[in-house]
Backbone as CSV, one residue per row, in Angstrom:
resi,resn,N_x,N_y,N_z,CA_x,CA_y,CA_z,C_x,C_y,C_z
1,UNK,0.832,-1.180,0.000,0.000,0.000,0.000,0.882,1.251,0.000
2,UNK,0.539,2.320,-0.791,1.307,3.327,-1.050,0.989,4.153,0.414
3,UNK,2.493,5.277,0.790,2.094,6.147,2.403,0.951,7.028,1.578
4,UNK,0.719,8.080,2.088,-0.111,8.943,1.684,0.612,10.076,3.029
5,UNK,-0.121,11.369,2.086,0.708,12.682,2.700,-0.564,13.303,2.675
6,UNK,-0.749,14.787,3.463,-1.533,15.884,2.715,-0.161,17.271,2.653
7,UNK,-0.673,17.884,1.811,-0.008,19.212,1.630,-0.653,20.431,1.411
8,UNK,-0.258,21.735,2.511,-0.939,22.357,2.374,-0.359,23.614,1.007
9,UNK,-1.342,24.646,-0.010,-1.164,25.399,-0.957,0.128,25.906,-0.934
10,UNK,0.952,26.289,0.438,2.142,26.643,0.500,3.104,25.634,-0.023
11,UNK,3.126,24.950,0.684,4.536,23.757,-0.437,3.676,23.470,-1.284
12,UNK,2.809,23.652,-2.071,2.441,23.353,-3.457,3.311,24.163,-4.697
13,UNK,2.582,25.425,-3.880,3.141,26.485,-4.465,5.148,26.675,-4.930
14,UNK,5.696,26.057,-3.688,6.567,26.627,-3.902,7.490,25.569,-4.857
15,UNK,6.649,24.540,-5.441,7.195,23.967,-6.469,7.238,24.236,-7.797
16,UNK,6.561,25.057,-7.529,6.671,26.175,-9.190,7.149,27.827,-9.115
17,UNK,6.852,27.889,-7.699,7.693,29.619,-7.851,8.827,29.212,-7.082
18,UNK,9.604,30.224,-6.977,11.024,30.698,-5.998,10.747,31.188,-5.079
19,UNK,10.788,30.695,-3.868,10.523,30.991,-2.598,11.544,30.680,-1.696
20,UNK,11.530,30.954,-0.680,12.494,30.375,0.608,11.754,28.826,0.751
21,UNK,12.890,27.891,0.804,12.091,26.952,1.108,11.591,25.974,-0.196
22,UNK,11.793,26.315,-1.426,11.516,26.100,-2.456,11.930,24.907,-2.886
23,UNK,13.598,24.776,-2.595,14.087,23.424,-2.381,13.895,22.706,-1.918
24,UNK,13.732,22.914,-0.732,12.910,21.813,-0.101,11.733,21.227,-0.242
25,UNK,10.527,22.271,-0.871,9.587,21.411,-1.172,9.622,20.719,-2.360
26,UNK,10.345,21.325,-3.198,10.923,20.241,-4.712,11.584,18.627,-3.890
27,UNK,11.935,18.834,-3.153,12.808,17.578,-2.688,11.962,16.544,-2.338
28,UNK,10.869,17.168,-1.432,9.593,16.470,-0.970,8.965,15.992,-2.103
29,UNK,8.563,16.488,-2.907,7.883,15.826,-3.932,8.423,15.062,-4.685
30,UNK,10.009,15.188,-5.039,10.814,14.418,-5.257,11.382,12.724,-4.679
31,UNK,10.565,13.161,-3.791,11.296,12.165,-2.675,9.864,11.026,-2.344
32,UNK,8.435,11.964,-3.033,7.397,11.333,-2.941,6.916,10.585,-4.439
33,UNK,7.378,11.330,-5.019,7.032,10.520,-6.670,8.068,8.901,-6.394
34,UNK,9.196,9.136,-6.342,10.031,8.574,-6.166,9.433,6.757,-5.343
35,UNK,8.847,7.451,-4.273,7.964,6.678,-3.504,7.018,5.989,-3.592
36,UNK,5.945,6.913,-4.656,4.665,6.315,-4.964,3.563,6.942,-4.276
37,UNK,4.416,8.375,-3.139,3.428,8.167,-2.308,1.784,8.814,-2.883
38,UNK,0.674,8.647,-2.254,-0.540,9.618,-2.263,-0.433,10.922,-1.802
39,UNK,-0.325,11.894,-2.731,-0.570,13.405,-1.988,-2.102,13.562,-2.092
40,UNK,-2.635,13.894,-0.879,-4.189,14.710,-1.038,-3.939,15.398,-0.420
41,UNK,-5.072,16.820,-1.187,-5.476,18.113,-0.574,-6.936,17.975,-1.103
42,UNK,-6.954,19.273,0.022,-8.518,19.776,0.034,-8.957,20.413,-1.240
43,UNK,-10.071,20.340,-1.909,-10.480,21.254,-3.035,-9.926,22.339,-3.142
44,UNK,-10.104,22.578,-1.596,-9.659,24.331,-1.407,-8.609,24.359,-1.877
45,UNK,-7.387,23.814,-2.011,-5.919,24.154,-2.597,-6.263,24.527,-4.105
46,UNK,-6.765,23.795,-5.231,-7.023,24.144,-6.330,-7.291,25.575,-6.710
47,UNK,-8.473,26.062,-5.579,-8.232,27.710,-5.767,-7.453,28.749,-5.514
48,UNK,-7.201,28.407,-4.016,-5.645,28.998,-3.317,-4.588,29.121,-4.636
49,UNK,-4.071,28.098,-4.772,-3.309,27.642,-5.924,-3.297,28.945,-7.398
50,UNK,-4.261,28.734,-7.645,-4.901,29.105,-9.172,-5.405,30.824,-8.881
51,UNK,-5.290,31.018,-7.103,-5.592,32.627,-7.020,-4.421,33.470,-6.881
52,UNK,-3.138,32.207,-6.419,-1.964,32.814,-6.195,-1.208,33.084,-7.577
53,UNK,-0.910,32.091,-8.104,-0.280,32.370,-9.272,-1.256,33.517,-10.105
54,UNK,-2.316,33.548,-10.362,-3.305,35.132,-10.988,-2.360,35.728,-10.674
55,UNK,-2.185,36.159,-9.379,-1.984,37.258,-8.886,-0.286,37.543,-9.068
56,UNK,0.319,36.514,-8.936,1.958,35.987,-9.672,2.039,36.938,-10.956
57,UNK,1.652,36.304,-12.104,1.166,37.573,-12.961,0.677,38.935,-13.611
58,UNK,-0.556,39.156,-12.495,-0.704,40.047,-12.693,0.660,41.403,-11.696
59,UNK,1.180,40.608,-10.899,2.342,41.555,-10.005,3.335,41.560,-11.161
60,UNK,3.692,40.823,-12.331,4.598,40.729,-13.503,6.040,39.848,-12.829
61,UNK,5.732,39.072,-11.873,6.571,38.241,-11.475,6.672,36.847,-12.677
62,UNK,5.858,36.703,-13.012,5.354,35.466,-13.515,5.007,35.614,-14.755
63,UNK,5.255,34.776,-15.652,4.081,35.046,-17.516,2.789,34.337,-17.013
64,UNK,2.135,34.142,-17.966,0.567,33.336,-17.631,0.933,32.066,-18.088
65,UNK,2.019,31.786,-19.057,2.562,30.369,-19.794,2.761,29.616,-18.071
66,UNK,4.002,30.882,-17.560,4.055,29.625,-16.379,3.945,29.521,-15.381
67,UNK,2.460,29.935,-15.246,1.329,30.216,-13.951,0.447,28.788,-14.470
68,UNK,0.338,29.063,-16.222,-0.584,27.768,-16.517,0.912,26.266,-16.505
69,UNK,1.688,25.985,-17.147,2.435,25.237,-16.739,2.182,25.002,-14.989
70,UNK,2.521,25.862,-14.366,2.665,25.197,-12.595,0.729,24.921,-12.187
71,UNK,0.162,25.130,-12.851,-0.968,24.257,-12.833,-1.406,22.957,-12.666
72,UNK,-0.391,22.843,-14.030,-0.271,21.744,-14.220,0.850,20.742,-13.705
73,UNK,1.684,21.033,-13.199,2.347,20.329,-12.740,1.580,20.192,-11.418
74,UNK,1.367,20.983,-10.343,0.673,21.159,-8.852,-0.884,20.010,-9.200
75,UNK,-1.201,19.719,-10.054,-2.585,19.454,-10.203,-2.376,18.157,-10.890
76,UNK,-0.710,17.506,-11.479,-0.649,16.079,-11.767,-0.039,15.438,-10.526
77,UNK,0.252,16.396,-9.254,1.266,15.664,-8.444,0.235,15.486,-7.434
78,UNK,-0.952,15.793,-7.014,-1.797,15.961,-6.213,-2.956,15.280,-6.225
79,UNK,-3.778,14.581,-5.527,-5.059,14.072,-5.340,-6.380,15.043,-4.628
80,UNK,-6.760,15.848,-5.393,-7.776,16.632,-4.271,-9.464,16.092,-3.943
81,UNK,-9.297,16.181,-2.940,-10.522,15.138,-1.960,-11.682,16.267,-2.080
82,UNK,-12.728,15.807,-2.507,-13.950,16.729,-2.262,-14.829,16.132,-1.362
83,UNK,-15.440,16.773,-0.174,-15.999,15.834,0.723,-17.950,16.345,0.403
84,UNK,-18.684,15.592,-0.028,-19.751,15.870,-0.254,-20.471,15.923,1.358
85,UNK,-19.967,15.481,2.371,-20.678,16.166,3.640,-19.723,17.040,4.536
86,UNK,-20.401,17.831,5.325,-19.894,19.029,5.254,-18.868,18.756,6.680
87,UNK,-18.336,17.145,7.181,-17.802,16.924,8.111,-16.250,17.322,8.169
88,UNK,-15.858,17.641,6.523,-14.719,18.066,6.500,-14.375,19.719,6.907
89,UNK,-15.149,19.986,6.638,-16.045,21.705,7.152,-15.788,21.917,8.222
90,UNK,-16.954,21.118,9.102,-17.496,21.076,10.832,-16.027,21.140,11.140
91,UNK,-15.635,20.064,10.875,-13.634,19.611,11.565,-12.677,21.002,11.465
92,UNK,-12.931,21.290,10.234,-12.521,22.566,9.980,-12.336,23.971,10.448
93,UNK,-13.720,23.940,10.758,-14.564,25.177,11.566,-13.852,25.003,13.127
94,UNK,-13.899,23.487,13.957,-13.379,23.028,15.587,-12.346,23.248,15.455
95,UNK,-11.599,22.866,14.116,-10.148,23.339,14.400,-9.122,24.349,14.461
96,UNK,-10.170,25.567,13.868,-9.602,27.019,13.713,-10.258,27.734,14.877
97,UNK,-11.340,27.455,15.979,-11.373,27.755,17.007,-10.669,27.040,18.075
98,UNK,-10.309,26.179,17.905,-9.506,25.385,19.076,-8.204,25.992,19.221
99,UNK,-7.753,26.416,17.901,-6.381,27.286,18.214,-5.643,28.294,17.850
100,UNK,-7.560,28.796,17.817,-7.700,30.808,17.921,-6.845,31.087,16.949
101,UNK,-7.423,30.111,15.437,-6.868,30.861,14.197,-7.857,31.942,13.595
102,UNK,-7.349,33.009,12.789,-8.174,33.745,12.182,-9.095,33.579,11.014
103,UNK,-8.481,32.557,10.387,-9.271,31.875,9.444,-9.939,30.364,9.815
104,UNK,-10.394,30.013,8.761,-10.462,28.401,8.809,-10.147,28.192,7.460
105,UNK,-9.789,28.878,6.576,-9.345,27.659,5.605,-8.010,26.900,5.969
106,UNK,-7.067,27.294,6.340,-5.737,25.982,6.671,-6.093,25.103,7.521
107,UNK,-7.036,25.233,8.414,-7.472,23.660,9.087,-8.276,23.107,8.091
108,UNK,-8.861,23.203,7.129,-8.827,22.544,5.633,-8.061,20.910,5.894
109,UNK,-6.715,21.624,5.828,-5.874,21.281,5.272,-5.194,20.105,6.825
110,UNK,-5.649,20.546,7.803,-5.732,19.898,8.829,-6.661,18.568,8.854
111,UNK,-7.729,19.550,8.826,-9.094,18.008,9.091,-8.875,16.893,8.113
112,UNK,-8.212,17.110,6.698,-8.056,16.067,6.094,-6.700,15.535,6.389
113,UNK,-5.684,15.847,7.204,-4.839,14.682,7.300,-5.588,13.891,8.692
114,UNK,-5.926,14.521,9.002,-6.802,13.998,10.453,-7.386,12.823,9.747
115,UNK,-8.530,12.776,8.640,-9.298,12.181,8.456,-8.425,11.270,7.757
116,UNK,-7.467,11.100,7.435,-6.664,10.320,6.360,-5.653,9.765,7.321
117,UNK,-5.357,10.326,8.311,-4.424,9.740,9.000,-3.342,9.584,8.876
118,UNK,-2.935,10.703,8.522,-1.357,10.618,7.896,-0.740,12.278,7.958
119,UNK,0.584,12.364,7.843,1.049,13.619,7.904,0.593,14.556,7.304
120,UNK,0.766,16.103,7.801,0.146,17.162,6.972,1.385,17.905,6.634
121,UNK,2.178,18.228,5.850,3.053,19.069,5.678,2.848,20.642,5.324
122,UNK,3.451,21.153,6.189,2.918,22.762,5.878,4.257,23.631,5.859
123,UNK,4.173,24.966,5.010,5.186,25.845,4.900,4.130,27.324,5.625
124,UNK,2.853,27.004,6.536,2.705,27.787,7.107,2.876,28.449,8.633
125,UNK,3.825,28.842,8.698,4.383,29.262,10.037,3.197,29.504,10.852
126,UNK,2.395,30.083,11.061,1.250,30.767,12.350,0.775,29.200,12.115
127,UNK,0.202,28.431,11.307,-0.715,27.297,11.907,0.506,26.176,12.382
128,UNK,1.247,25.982,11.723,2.118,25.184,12.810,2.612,25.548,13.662
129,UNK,2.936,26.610,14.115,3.255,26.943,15.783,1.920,26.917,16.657
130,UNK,0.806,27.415,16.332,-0.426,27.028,16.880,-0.589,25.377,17.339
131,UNK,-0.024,24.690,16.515,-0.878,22.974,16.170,0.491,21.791,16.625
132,UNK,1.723,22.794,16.831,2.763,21.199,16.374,2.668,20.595,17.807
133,UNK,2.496,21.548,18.513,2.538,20.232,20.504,1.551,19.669,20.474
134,UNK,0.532,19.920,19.656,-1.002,19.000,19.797,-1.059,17.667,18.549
135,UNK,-0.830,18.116,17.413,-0.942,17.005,16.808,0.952,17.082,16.211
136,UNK,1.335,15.640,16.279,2.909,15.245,15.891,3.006,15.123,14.387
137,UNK,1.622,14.631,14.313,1.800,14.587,12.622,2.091,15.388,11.521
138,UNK,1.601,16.912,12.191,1.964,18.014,11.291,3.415,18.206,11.350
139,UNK,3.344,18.212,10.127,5.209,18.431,9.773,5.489,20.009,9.015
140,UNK,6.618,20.420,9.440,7.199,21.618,9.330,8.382,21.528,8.093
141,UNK,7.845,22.094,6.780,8.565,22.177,5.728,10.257,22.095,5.947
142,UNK,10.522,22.988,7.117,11.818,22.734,7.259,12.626,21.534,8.232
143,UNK,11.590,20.781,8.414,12.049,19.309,9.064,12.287,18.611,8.104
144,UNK,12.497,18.701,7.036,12.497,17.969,5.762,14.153,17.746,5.207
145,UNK,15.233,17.017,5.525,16.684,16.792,5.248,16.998,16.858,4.042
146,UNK,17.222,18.704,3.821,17.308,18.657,2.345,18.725,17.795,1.832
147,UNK,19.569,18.348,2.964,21.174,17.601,2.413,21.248,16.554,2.084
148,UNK,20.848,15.466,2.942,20.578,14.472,2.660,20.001,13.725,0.843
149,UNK,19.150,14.840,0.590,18.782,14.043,-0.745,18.775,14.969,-1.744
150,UNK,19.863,16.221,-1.380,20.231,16.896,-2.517,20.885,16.101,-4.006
151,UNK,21.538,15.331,-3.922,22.206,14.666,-5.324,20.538,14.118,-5.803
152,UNK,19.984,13.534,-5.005,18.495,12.915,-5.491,17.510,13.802,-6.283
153,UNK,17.738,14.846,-5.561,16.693,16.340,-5.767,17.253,16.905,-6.786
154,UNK,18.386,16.881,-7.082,19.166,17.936,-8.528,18.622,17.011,-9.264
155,UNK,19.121,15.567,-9.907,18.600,14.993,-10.724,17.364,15.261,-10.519
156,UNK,16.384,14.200,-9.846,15.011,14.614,-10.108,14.158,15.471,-10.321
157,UNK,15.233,16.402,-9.832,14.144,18.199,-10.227,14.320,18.518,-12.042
158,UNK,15.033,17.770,-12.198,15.828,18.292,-14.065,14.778,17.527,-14.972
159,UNK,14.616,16.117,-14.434,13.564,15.293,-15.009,12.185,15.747,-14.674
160,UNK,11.824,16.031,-13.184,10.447,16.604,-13.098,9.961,18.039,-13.995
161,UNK,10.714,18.460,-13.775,10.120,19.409,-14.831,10.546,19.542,-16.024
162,UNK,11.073,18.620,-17.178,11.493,18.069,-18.388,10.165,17.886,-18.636
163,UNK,9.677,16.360,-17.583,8.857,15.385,-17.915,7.574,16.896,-18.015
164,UNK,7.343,17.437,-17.277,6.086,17.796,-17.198,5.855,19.064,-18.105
165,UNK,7.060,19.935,-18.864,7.088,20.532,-19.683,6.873,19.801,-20.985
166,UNK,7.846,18.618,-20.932,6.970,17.792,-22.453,5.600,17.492,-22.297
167,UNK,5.030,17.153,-21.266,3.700,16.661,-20.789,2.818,18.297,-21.258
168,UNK,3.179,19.252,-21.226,2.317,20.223,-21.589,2.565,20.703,-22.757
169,UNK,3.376,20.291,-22.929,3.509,20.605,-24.817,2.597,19.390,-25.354
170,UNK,2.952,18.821,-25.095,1.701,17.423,-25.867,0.719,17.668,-25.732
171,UNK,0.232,18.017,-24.212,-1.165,18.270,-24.074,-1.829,19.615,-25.003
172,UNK,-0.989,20.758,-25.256,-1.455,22.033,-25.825,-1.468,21.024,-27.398
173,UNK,-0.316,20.883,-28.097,-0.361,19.941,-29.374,-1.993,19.093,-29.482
174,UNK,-2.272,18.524,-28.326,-3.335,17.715,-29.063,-4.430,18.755,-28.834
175,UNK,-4.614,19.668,-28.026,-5.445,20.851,-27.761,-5.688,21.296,-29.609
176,UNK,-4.707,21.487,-30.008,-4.767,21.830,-31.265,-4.652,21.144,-32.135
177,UNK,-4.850,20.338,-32.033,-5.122,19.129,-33.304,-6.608,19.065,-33.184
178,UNK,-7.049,18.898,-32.018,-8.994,19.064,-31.845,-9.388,19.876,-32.417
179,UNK,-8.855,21.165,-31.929,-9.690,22.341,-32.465,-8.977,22.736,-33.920
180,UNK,-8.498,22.153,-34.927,-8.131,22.119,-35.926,-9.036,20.903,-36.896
181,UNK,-9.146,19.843,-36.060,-10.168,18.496,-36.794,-11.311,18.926,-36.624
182,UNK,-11.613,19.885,-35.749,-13.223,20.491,-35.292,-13.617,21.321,-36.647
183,UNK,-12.646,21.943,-36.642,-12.985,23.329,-38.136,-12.887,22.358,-39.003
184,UNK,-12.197,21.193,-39.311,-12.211,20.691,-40.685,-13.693,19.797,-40.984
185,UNK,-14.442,19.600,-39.955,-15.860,18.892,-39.985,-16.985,19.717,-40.418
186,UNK,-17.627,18.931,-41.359,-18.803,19.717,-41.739,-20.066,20.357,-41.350
């Protein structure tokens, strides 16, 4: 049986932009493909995700090519869980009052490793200092031994995003082969 992880929008993110920390979450994912493991997130990451990079762009940090590229890469490496009852919510809601967060979306990102039972990895400082003496499972982006699997992480970072840049060239290619066989139909 494969481990399974959750991850919250922050180390998602920082596998397609330059951030502090950036390496390391390349390594993680590196270190999880590698593995086999299951990443799930909450729906909610898909938007987080897709509101940050917008905004990547529109600040002129970013083109839109590779806001849509890290889409796609964040969205082939990931499993996102949609919970049709609202228990992922409720959990949600107990867990951002239990430790007098201002929001509730990152206990999101909580209630489902809860519910999955398995680590939550986060690059968000305020909810893991809130959460790490209570639950062990949440893991802190920088507990992660980059040294250790740096020779692993250079290679694999050269191939991960090879593989997934050819993977979006193919995909745009057949994008346009459709809408090219579409106009040629009567």
């Amino acid at each position: 049986m494969n481990e399974t992880v959750v991850v919250d929008a922050n180390i998602a993110l920082k596998w397609v932009l330059t951030e502090s920390d950036s390496q390391i979450a390349r390594a993680l994912l590196a270190e999880w493909k590698k593995k086999k493991t299951i990443v799930y997130v909450p729906t909610l990451l898909t938007y987080e995700v897709t509101n940050i990079l917008y905004r990547e762009v529109g600040a002129g940090r970013i083109t839109s090519e590779t806001a849509q590229d890290g889409i796609n890469l964040i969205f082939r490496a990931v499993s996102p869980v949609f919970s049709r009852n609202f228990a992922l919510n409720l959990r949600a809601l107990a867990l951002a009052k239990q430790f007098g967060l201002s929001a509730a979306y990152d206990t999101h990102y909580l209630a489902l490793a809860e519910r999955k039972e398995c680590p939550l990895w986060t690059a968000d400082t305020r909810m893991w200092r809130a959460v790490k003496d209570q639950f062990d499972w949440v893991r802190w982006i920088g507990d992660f031994p980059v040294t250790k699997h740096e020779r692993i992480f250079n290679g694999t970072k050269e191939q991960l995003f090879e593989d997934s840049t050819e993977t979006i060239q193919q995909q745009r290619a057949e994008r346009t082969r459709q809408l090219i066989g579409k106009e040629d139909e009567p």
